[in-house]
PDB file of the backbone (N, CA, C, O) and the ligand in Angstrom, with CONECT records:
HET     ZN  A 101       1
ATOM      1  N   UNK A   1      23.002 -15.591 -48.332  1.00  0.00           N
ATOM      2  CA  UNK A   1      23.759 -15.834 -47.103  1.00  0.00           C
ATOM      3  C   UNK A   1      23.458 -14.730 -46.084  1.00  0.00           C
ATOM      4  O   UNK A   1      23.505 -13.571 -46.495  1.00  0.00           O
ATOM      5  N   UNK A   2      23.134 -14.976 -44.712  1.00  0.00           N
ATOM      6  CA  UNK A   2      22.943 -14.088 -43.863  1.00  0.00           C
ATOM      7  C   UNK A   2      24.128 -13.412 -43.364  1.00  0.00           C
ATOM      8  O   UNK A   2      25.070 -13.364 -44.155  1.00  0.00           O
ATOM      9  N   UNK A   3      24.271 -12.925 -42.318  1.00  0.00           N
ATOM     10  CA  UNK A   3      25.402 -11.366 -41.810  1.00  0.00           C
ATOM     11  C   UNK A   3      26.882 -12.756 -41.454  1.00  0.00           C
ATOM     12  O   UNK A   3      26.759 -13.836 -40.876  1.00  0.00           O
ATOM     13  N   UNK A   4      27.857 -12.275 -41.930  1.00  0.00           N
ATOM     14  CA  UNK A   4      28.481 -12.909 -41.519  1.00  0.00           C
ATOM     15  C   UNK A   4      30.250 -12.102 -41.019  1.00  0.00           C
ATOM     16  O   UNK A   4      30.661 -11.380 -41.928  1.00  0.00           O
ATOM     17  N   UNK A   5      30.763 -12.138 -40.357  1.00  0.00           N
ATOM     18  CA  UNK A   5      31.333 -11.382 -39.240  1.00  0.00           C
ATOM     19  C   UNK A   5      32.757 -11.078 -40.536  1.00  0.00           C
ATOM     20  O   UNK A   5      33.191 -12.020 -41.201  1.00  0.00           O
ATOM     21  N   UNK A   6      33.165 -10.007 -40.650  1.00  0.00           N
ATOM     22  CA  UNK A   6      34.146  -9.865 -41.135  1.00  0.00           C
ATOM     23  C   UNK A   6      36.070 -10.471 -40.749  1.00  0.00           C
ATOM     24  O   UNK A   6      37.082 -10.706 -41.410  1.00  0.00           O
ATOM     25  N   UNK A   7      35.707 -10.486 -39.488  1.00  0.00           N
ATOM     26  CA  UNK A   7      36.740 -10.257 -38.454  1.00  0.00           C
ATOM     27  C   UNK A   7      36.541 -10.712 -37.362  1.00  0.00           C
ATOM     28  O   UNK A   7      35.533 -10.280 -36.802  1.00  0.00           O
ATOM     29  N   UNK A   8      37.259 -11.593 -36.719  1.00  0.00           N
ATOM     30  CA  UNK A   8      37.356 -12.311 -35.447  1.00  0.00           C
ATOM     31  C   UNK A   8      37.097 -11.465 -34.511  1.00  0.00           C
ATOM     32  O   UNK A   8      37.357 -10.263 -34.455  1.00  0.00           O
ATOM     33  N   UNK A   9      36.541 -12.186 -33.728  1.00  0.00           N
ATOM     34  CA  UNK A   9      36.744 -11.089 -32.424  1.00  0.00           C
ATOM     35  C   UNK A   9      37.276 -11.495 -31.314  1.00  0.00           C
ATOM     36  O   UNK A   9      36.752 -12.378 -30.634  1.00  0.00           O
ATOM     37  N   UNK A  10      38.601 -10.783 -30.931  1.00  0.00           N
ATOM     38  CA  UNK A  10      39.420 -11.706 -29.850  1.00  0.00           C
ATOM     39  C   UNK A  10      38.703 -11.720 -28.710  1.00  0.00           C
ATOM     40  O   UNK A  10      37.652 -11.221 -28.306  1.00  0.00           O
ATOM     41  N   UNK A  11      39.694 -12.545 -28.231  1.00  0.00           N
ATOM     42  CA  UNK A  11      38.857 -12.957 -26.268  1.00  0.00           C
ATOM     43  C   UNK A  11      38.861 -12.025 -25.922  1.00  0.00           C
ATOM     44  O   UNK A  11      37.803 -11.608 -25.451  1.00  0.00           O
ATOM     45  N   UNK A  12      39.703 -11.393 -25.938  1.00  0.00           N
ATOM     46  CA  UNK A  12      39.664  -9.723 -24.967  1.00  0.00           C
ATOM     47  C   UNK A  12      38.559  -8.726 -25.015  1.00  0.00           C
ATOM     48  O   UNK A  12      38.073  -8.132 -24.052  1.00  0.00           O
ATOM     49  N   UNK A  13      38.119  -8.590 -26.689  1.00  0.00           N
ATOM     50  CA  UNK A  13      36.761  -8.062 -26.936  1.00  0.00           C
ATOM     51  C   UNK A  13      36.000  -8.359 -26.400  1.00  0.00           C
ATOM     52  O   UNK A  13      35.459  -7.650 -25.551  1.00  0.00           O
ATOM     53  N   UNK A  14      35.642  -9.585 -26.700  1.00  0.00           N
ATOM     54  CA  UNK A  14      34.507 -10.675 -26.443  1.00  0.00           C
ATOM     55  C   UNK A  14      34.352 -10.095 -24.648  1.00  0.00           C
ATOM     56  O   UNK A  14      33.348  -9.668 -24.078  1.00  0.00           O
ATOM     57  N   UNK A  15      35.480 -10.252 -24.217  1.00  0.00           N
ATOM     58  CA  UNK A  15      35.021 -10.179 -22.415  1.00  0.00           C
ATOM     59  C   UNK A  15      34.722  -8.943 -22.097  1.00  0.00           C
ATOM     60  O   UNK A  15      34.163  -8.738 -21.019  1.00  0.00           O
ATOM     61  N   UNK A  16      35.025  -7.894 -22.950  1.00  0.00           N
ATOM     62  CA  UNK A  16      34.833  -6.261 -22.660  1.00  0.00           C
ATOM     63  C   UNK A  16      33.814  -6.558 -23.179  1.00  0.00           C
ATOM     64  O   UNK A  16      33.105  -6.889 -22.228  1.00  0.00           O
ATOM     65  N   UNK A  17      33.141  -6.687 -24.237  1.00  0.00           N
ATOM     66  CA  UNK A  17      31.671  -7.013 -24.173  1.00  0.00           C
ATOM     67  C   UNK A  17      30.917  -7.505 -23.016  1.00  0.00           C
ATOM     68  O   UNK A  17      30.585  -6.890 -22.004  1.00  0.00           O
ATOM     69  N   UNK A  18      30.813  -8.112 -23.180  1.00  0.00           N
ATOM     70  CA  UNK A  18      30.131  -9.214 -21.774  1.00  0.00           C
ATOM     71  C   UNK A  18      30.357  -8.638 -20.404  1.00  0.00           C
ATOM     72  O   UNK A  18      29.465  -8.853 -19.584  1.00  0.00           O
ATOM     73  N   UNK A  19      31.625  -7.791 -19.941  1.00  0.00           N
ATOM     74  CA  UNK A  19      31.770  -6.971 -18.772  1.00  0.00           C
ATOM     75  C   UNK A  19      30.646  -6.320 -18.500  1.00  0.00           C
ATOM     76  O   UNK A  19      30.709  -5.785 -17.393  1.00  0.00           O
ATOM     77  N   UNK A  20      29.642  -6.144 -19.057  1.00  0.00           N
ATOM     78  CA  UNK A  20      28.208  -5.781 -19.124  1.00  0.00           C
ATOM     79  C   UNK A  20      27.475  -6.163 -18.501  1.00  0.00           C
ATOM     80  O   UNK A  20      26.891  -5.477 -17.662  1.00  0.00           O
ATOM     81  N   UNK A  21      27.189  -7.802 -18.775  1.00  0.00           N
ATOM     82  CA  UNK A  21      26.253  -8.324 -19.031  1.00  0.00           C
ATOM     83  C   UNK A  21      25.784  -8.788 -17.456  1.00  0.00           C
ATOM     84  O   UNK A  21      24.610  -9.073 -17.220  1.00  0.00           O
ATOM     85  N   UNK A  22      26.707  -8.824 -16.543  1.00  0.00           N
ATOM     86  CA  UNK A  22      26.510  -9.363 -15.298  1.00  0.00           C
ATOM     87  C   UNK A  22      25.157  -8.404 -14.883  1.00  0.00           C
ATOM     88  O   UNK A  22      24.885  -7.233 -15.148  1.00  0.00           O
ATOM     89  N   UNK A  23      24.184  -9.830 -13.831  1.00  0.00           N
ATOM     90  CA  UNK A  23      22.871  -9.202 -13.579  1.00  0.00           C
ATOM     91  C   UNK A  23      23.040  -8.114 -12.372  1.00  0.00           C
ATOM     92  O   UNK A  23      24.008  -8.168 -11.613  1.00  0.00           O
ATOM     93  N   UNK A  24      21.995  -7.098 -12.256  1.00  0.00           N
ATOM     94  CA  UNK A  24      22.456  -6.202 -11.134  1.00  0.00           C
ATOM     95  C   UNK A  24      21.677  -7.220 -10.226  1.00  0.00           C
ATOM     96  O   UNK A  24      20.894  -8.111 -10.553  1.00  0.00           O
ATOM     97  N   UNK A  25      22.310  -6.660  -8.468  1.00  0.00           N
ATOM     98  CA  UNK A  25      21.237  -7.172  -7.180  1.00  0.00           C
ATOM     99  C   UNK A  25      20.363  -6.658  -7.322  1.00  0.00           C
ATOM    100  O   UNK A  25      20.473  -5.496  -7.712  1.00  0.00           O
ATOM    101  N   UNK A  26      19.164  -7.148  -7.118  1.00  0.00           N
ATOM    102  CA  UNK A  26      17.465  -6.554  -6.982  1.00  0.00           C
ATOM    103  C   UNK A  26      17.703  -5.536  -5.428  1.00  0.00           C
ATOM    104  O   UNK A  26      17.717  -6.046  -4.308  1.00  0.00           O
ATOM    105  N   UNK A  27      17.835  -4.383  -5.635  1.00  0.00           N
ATOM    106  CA  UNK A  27      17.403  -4.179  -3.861  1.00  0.00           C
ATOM    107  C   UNK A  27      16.027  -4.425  -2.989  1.00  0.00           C
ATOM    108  O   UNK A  27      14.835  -4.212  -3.212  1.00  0.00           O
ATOM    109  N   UNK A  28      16.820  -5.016  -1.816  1.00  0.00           N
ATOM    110  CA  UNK A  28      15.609  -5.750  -0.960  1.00  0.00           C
ATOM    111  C   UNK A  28      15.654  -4.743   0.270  1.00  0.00           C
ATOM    112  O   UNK A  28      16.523  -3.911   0.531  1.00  0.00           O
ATOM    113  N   UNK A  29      14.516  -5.037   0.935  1.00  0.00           N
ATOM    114  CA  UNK A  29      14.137  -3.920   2.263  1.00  0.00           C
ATOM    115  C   UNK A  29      13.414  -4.651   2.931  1.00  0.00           C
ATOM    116  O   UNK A  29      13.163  -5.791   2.540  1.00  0.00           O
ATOM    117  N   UNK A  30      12.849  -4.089   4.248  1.00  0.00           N
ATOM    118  CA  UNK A  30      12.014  -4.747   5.436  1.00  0.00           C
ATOM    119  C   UNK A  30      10.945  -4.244   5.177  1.00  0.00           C
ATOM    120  O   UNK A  30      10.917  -3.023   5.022  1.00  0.00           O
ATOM    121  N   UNK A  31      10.092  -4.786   5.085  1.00  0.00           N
ATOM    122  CA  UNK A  31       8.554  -3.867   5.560  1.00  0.00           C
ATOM    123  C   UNK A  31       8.956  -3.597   6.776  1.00  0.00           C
ATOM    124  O   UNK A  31       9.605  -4.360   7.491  1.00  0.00           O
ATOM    125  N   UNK A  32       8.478  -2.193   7.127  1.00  0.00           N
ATOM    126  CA  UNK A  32       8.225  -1.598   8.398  1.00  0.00           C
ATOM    127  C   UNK A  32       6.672  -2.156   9.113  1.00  0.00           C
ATOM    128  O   UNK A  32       6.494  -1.809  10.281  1.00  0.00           O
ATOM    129  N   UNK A  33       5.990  -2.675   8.702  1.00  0.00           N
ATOM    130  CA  UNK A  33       5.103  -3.154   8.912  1.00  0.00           C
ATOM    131  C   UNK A  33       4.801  -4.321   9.750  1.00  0.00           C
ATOM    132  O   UNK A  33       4.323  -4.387  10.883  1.00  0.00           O
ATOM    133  N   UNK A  34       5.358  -5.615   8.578  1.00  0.00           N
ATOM    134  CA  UNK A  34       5.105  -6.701   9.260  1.00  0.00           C
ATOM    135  C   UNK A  34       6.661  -7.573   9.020  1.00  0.00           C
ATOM    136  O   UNK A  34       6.872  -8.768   9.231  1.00  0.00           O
ATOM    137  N   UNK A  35       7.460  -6.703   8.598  1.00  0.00           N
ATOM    138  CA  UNK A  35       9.714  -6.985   9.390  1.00  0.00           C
ATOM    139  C   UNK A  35       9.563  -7.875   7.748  1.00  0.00           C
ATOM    140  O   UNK A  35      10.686  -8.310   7.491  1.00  0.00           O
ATOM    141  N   UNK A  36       8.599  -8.241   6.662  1.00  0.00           N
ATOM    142  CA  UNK A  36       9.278  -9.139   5.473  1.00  0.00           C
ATOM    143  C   UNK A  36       9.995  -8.394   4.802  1.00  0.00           C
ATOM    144  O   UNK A  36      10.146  -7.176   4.892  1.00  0.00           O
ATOM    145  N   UNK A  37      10.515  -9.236   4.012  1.00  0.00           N
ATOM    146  CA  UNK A  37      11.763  -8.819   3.211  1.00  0.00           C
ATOM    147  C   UNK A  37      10.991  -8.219   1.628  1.00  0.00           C
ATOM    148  O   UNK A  37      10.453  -8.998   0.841  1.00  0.00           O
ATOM    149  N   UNK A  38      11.048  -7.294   1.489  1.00  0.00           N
ATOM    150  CA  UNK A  38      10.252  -7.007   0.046  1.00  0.00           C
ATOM    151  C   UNK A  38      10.943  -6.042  -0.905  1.00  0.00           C
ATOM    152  O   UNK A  38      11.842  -5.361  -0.411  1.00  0.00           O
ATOM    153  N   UNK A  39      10.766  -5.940  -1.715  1.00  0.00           N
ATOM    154  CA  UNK A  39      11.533  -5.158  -3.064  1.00  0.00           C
ATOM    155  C   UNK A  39      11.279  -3.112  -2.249  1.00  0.00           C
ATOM    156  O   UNK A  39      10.519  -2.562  -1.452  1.00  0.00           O
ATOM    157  N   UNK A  40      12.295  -2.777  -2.999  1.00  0.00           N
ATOM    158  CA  UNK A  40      12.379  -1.134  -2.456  1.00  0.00           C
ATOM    159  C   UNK A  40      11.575  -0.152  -2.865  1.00  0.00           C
ATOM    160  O   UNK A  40      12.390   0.768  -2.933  1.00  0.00           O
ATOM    161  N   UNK A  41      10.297   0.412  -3.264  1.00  0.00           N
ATOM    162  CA  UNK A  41       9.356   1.463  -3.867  1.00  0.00           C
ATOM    163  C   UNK A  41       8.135   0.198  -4.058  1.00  0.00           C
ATOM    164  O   UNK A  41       7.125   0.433  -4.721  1.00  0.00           O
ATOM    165  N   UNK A  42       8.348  -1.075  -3.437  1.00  0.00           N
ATOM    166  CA  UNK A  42       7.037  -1.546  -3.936  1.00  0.00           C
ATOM    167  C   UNK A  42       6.143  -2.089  -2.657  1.00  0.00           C
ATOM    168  O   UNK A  42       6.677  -2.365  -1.584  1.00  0.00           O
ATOM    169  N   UNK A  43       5.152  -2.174  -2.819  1.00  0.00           N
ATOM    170  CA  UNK A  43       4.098  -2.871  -2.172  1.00  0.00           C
ATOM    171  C   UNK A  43       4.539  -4.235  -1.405  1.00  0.00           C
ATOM    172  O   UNK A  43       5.013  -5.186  -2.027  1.00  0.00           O
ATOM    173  N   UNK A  44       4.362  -4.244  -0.155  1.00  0.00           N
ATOM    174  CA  UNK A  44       4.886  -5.355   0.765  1.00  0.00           C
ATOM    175  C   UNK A  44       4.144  -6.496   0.033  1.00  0.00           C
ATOM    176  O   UNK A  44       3.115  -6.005  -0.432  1.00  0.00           O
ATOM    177  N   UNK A  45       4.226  -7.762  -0.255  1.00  0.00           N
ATOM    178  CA  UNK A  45       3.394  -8.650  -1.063  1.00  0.00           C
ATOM    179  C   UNK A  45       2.755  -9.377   0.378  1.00  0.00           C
ATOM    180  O   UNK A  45       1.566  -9.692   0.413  1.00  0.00           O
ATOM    181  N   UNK A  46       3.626  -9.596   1.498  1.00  0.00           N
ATOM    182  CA  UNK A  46       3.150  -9.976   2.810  1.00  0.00           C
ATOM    183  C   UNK A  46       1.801  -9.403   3.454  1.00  0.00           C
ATOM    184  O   UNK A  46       1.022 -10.189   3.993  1.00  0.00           O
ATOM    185  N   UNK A  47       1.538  -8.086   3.401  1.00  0.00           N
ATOM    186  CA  UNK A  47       1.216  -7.394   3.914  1.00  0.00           C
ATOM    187  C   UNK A  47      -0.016  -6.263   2.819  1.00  0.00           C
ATOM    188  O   UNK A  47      -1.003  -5.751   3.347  1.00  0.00           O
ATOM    189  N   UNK A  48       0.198  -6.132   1.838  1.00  0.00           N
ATOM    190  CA  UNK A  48      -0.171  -4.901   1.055  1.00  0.00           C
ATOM    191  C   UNK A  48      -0.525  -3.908   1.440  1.00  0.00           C
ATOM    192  O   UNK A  48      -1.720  -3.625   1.522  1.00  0.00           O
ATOM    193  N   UNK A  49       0.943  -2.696   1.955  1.00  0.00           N
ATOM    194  CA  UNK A  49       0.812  -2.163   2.692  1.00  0.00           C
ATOM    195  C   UNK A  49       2.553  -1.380   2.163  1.00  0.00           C
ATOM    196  O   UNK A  49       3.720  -1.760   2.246  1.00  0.00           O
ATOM    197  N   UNK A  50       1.821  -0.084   1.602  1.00  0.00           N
ATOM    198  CA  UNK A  50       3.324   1.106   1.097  1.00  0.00           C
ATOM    199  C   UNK A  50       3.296   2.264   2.307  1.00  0.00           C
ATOM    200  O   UNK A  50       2.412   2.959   2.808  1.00  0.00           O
ATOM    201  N   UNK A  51       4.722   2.103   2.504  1.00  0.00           N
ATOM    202  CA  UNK A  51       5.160   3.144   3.775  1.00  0.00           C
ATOM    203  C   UNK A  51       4.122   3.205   4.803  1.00  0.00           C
ATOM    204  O   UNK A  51       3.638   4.244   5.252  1.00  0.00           O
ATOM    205  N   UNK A  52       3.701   1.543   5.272  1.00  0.00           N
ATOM    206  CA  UNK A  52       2.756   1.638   5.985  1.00  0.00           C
ATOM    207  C   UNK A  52       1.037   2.347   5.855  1.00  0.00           C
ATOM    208  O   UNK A  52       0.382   2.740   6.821  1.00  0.00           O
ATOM    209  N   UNK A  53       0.724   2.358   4.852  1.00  0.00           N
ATOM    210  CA  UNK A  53      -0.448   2.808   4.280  1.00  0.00           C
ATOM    211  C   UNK A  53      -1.019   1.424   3.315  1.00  0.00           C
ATOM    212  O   UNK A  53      -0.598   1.018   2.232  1.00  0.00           O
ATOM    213  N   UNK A  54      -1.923   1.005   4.019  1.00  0.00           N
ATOM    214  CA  UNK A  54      -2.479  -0.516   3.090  1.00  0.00           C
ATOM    215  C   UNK A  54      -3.051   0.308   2.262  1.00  0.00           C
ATOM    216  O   UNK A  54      -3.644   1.359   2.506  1.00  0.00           O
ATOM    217  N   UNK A  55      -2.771  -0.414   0.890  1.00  0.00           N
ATOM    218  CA  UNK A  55      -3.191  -0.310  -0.893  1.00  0.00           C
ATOM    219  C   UNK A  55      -4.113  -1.513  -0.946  1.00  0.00           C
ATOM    220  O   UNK A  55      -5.287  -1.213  -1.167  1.00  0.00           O
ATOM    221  N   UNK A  56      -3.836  -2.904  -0.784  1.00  0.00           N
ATOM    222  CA  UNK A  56      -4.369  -3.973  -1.282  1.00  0.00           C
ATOM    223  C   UNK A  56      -5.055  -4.978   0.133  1.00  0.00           C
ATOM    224  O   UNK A  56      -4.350  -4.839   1.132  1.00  0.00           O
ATOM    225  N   UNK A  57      -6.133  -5.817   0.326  1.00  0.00           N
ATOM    226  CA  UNK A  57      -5.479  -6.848   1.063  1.00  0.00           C
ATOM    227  C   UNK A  57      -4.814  -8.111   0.691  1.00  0.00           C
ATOM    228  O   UNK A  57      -5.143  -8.677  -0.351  1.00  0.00           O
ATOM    229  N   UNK A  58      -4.160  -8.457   1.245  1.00  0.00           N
ATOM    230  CA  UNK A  58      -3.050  -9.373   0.820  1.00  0.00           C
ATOM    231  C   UNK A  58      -3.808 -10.617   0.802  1.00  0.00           C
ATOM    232  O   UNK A  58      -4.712 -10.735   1.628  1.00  0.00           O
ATOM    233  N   UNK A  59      -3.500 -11.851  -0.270  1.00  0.00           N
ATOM    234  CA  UNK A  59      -3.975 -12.859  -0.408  1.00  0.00           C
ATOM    235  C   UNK A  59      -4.185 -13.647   0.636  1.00  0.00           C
ATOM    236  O   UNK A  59      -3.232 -13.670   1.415  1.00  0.00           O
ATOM    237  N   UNK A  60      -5.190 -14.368   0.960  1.00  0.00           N
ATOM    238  CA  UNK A  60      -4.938 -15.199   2.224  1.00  0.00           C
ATOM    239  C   UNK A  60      -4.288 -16.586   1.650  1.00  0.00           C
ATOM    240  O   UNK A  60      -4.734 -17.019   0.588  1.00  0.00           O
ATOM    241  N   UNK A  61      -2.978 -17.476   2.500  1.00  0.00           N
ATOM    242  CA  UNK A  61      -2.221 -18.091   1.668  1.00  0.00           C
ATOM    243  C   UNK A  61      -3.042 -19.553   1.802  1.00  0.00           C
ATOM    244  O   UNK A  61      -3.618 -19.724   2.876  1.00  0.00           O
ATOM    245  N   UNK A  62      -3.120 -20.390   1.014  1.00  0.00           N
ATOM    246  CA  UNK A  62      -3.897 -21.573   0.850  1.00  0.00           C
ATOM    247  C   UNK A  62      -3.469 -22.504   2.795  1.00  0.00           C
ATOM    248  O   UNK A  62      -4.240 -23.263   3.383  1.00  0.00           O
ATOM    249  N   UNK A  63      -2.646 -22.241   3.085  1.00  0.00           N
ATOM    250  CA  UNK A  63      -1.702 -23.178   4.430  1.00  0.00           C
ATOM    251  C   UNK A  63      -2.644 -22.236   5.508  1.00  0.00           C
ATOM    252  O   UNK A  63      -3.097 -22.962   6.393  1.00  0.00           O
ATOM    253  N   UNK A  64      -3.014 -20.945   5.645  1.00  0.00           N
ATOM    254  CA  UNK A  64      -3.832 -20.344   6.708  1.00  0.00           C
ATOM    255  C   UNK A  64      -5.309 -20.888   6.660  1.00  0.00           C
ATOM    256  O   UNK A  64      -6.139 -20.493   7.479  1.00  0.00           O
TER     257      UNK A  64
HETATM  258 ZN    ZN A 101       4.509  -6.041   5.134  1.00  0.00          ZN2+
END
């Protein structure tokens, strides 16, 4: 027989558990660049372009 729980675990536990579990917000930012909305320490995906210093060029999108 596998693990099997000694003891109930009331609702109250159960939700102090789980008081956890909620996802955090991703923080979002502007490129200073070209004004998109992009994640905070990363590479504009619009643009490829950190604190205004291009790293990558950016994909050209299939619709251009
Ligand atoms: Zn950008």
């Amino acid at each position: 027989m596998g693990a099997v729980p000694k003891q109930r675990i009331s609702k109250g536990r159960q939700g102090r558990r789980r008081s956890h579990h909620a996802l955090a917000r991703v923080p979002m930012d502007t490129c200073p660049r070209c004004g998109a909305t992009k994640r905070t320490h990363h590479v504009c995906p619009e643009c490829g372009t950190y604190a205004g210093v291009p790293v990558y060029e950016p994909r050209k999108k299939s619709s251009e």
